[in-house]
C-alpha positions in Angstrom: -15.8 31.0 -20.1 -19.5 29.9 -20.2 -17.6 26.0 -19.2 -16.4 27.6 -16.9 -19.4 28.9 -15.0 -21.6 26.0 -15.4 -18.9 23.7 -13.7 -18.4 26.2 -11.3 -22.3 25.9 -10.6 -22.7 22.7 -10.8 -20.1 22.1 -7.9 -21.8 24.2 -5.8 -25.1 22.6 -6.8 -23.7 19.4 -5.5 -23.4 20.5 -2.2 -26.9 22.5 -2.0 -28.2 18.8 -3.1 -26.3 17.6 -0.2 -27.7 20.1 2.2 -31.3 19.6 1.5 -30.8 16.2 1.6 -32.3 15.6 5.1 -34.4 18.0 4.6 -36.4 16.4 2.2 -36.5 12.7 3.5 -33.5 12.0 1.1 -31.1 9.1 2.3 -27.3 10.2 1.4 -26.0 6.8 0.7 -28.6 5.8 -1.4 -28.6 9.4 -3.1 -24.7 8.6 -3.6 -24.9 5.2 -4.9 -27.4 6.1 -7.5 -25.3 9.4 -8.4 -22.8 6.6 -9.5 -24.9 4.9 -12.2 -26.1 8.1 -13.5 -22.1 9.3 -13.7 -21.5 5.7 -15.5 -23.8 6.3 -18.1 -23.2 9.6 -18.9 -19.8 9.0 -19.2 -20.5 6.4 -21.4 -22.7 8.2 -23.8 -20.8 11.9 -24.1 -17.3 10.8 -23.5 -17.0 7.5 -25.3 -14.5 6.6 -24.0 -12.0 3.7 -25.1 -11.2 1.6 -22.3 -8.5 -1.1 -24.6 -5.5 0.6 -22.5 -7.2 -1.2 -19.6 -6.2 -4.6 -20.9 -2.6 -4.0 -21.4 -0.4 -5.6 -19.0 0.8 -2.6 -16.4 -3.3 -0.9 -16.3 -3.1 0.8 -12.5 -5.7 -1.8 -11.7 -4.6 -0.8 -8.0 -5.3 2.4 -8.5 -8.3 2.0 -10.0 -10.0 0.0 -7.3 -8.7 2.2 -4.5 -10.3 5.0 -6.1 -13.5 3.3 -6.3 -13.3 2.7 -3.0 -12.2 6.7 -1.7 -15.3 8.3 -4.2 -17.4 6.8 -2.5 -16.1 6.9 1.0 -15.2 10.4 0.2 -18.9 11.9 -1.2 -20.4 10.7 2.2 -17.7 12.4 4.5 -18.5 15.5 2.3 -22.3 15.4 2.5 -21.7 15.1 6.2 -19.3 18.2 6.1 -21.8 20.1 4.4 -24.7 19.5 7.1 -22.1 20.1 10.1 -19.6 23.1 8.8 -21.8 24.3 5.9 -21.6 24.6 1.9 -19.1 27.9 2.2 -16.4 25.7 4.2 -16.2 22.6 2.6 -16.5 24.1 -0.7 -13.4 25.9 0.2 -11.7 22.9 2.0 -12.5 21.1 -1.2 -10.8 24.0 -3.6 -7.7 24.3 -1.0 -7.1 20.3 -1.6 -4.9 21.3 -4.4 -2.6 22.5 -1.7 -1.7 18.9 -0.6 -1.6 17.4 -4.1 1.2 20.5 -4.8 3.0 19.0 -1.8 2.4 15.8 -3.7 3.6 16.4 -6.9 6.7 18.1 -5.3 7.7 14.6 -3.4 6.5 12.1 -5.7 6.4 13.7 -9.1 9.3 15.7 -9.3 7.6 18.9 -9.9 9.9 21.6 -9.6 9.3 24.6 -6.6 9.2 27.8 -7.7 8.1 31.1 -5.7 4.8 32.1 -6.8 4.1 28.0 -5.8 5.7 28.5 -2.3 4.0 32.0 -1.6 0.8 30.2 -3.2 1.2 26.9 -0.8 2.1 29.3 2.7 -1.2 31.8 1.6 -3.3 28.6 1.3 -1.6 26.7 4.3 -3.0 30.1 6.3 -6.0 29.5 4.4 -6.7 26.3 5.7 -6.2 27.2 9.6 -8.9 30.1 9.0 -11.3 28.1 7.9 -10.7 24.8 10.2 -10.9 27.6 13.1 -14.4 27.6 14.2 -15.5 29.5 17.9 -17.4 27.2 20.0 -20.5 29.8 19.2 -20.3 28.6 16.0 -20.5 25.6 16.2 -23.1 23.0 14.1 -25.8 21.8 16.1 -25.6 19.1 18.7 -22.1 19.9 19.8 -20.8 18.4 16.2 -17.3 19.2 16.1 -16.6 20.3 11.8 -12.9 20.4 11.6 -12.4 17.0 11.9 -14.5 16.1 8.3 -13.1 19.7 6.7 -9.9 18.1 7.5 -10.9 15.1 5.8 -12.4 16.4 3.0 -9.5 18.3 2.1 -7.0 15.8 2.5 -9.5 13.3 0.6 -9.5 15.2 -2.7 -5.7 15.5 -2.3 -5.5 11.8 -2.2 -7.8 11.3 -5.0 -6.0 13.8 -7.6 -2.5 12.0 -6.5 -4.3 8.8 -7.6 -5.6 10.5 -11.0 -1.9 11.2 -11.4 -0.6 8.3 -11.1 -4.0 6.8 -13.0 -2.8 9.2 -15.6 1.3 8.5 -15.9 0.4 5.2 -16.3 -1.1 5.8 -19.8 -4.9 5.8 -19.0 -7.1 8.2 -20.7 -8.7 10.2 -17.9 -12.1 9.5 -19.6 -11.7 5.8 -19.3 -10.5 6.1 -15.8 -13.6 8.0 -14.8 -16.0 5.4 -16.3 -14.2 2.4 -14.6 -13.8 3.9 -11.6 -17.4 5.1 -11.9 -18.8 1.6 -12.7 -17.1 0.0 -9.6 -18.4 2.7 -7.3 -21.8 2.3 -8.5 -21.1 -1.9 -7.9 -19.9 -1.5 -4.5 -22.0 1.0 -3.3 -25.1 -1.5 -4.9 -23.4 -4.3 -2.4 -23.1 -2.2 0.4 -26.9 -0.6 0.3 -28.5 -4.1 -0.6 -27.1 -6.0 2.4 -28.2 -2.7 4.8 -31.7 -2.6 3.3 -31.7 -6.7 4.6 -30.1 -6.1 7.8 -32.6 -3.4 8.4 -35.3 -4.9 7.1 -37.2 -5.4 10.1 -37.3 -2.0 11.6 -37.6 -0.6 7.8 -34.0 1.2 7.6 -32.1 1.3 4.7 -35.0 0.4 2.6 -34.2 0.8 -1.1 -37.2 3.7 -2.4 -37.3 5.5 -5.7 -37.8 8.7 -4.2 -34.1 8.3 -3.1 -33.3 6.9 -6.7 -34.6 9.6 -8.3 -32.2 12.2 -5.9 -29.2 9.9 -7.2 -29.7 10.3 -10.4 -30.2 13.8 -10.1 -27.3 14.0 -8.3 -25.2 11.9 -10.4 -26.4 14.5 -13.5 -25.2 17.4 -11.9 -22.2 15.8 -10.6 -21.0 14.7 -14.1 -21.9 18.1 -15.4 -19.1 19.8 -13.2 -16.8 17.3 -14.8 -18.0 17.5 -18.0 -18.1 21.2 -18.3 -14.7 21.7 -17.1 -13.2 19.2 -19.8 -14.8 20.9 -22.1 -13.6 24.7 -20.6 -9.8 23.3 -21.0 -10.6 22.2 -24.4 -12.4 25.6 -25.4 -9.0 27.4 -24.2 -6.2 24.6 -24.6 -3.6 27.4 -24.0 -4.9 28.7 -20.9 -5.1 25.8 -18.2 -4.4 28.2 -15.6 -7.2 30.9 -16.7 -9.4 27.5 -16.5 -8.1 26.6 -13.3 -8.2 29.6 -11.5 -11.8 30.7 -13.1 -13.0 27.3 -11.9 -11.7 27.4 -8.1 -12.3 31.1 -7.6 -15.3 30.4 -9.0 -16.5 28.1 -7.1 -15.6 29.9 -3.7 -17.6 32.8 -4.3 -20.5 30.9 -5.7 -20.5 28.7 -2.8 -20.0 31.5 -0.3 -23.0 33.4 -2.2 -25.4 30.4 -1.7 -24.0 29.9 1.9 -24.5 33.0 3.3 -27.4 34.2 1.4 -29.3 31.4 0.9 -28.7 28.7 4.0 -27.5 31.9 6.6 -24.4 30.2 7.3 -22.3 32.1 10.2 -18.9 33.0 9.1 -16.6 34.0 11.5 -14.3 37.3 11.2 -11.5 34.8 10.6 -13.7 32.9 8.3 -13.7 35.6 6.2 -10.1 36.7 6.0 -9.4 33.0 5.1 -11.6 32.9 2.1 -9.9 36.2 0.8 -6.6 34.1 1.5 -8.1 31.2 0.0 -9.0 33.2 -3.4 -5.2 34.9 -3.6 -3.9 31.3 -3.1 -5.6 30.1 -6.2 -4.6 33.1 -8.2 -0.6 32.9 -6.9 -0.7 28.4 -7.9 -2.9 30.0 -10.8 0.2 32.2 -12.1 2.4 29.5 -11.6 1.5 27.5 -13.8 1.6 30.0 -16.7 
């Protein structure tokens, strides 16, 4: 279960990163567009993966490219959801995104609905609504409104694991998928931050520093770890993908709401809370449904 901690650890890490981001001078989209080459390489190097599927006729080339577009898109919605709503809530949001991709697996994929997954779905739909509830008191600074990028987040990751499963049904090796869709992020990322560092040349914004490089990277490291360390938890205990999956989420909750509450003081609401505790029984209910 050691797999299973570090990935649970280096999630949460990734949003800690995220959160002392401004902080420290650091600019997100650079941060992010490094992370991308660092997750390239990586992959590269301890995966190895084989990427001749790829030029068959029928590759999800699609797919693919849409995915390398949401990453992306995706990691800077959550690094704003982690300054405005905090690391507990949107590591939450981001463990409850296996709600929608349920739904999606039950519409496009045929999956079959059974009771523990209904009673899981309704306890996590609950979920949800507790933790998108946030008092006016509560608020983040500014006035920033943080349901509207929890929201996002949430349904984000949903659309990104239906993509993986239709990556996946499609005969692509998750390994190879990952490092193509990796390497395309990292390009357009590249495109994107070269022609804002020109357009902001003048007044100095945007400008490409390695101070920021070296938080990508760092980022990237820890952000292929939590990938890394859960393949390897699955294949450490290939007959218990749900122990994995559960350990992972749960995980990952009460890490995050450890490091959130203790460490940043983020405010959690009376209703915050009770959603969490619905959030973990959720997990556990999807958890035994898949045994």
């Amino acid at each position: 279960m050691i797999n299973v901690l570090l990935a649970a650890c280096c999630s949460v890490l990734v949003s800690v990163l995220l959160k002392l981001a401004r902080r420290h001078d650091i600019d997100v989209a650079q941060a992010i567009g490094w992370n991308y080459l660092a997750a390239s390489v990586l992959c590269a190097l301890l995966l190895k993966p084989s990427l001749t599927t790829l030029m068959q006729p029928g590759a999800p080339w699609v797919s693919l490219l849409g995915l390398a577009v949401v990453l992306p898109t995706l990691f800077l919605v959550l690094a704003t959801s982690v300054r405005r709503a905090g690391i507990v809530l949107t590591d939450i949001a981001q463990r409850l995104s296996l709600l929608l991709s349920l739904l999606a697996a039950f519409l496009l994929f045929g999956e079959t609905a059974s009771a523990l997954k209904l009673g899981g779905l309704a306890l996590g739909l609950l979920a949800v609504l507790g933790i998108l509830w946030r008092p006016q008191s509560s608020g983040a600074a500014n006035g920033e409104r943080a349901w509207p990028v929890l929201l996002t987040v949430w349904a984000g990751l949903a659309l990104v694991d239906v993509m993986l499963k239709h990556i996946a049904a499609a005969g692509t090796p998750f390994s190879a998928s990952l490092l193509v869709c990796f390497g395309l992020a990292f390009a357009g990322m590249a495109v994107w931050l070269i022609i804002r560092a020109v357009a902001g040349r003048k007044s100095g914004q945007g400008r490409l520093t390695l101070r920021n490089c070296a938080a990508g990277l760092l980022l990237g490291a820890i952000n292929f770890g939590n990938i890394l360390f859960y393949v390897q938890a699955h294949r450490a205990l290939p007959g218990q993908p749900a122990v994995v999956f559960a350990s992972m989420n749960i995980g990952v909750v009460v890490l995050g709401t450890l490091v959130g509450v203790l460490a940043f003081k983020e405010p959690l609401s009376r209703l915050n809370r009770a959603a969490i505790a619905l959030a973990i029984l959720a997990i556990v209910l999807l958890a035994l449904a898949k045994t």
